[in-house]
C-alpha positions, 0 to 999 in steps of 0.5 A: 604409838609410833616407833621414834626414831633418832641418829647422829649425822657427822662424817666418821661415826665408827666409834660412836657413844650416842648409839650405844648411850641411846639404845641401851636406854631404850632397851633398859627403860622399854622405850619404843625407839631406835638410833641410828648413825648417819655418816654424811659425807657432805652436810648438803646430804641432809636433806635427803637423808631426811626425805629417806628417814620420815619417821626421824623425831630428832639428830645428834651433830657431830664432827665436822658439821655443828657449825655447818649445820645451822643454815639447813634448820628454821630457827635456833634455841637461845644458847644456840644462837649465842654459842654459834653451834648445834648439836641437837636437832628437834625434828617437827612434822604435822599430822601426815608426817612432813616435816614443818619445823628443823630447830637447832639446840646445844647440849654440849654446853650443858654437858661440858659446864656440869662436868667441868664444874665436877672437877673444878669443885676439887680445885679450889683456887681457880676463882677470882682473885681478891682483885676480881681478875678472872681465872685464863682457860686455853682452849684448843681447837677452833671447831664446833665444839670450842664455841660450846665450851668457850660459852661455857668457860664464860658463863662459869667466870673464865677469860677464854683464849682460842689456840689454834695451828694457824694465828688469826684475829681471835686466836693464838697459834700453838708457836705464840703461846709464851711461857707465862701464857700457859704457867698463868692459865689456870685450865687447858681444854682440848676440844679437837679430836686428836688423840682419839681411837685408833690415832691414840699416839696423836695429841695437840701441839702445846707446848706442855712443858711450861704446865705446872701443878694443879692447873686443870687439863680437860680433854674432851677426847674420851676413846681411849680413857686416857689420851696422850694429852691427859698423860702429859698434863699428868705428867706435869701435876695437872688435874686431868679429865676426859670426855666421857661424863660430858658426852653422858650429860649431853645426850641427857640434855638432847633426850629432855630436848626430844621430848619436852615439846620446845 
């Protein structure tokens, strides 16, 4: 059988999980691959970067490409498509090694959905009201990865609201979030990258002193353990998480996406 090959394309890539999540699977459980990072300057790198690599059965996408992405690839799974990003990318070649077919998937939503849904079990009182008014999650950052849980929050009976540094049609900026807006949200997810190894001293411009006790906080940041940003929601007496149970999930979904033949 032929040695597989997989990688992860984004531009900075120094601080990767996947490598690390992938090959340590492959030695553990005598798999015959490999994974490979591939920073790419620009997403128009792609496909050379696949004329060079023939033997690439699949990609993980990461920052700042998951949206960009999209129209370099022939066809998108469902979610995908609803969700408007990719993280996972299924290589399809013929019998000499060309590659036929580039389909789009998202793992990132199921990552995030099961992840969440743990620390949301410890929270009880974040479900509808009597009234059938659904809980308010904010999300911050604009970037692939918000779309993903932003489908996610939605499939799990949130309204979501985009924050972002700069107003548009469907999303606040940091300076128009009002008291009430944040005191009323029942999660605050960050899915920017602020706050990572090495800039730990870096986290989103909230306004965190209107967080009160028991709202969620979820970082999707999970180098270093504890961001600046779960430090100051904990602070506060907000529950908080980091990334790194999301990042697991998700590269077990891209895995089950590599090799169950969709």
């Amino acid at each position: 059988m032929v040695r597989r090959e997989f990688g992860l394309i984004g531009k900075v890539l120094g601080h990767s999980f996947s490598a690390r999540y992938f090959n340590e699977k492959f030695m553990n459980e005598g798999i015959d691959a490999s994974y490979e990072l591939f920073p790419l300057e620009r997403i128009d790198l792609l496909p050379g970067l696949l004329n060079r690599h023939t033997k690439l059965d699949g990609l993980n996408v990461t920052i700042p490409y998951k949206v960009e992405v999209i129209s370099y690839l022939d066809a998108l799974s469902e979610e995908a498509r609803e969700i408007g990003a990719v993280n996972v990318i299924k290589i399809n070649r013929d019998e000499d090694g060309l590659i036929t077919h580039l389909k789009g998937f998202n793992s990132d939503a199921y990552g995030f959905s099961e992840s969440f849904k743990q620390v949301l079990s410890s929270v009880g009182d974040v479900l509808p009201d009597d009234a059938g008014k659904k809980p308010m999650a904010l999300i911050l950052g604009t970037g692939g990865a918000s779309k993903a849980v932003v489908w996610s929050m939605r499939k799990l009976g949130f309204e979501t609201q985009l924050v972002g540094r700069t107003h548009r049609d469907d999303c606040l900026a940091y300076s128009e979030l009002t008291p009430e807006k944040v005191y009323q949200a029942k999660a605050v997810v960050n899915c920017t990258p602020l706050g990572t190894s090495p800039e730990v001293n870096a986290a989103p411009p909230f306004p965190y002193e209107y967080l009160h006790k028991g709202q969620i906080c979820f970082d999707l940041v999970y180098n270093p353990a504890e961001t600046l940003f779960m430090r100051i929601c904990k602070a506060h007496g907000c529950v908080v998480s980091n990334g790194l149970e999301m990042l697991r999930l998700q590269a077990v979904g891209a895995w089950k996406i590599w090799t169950d033949g969709a």
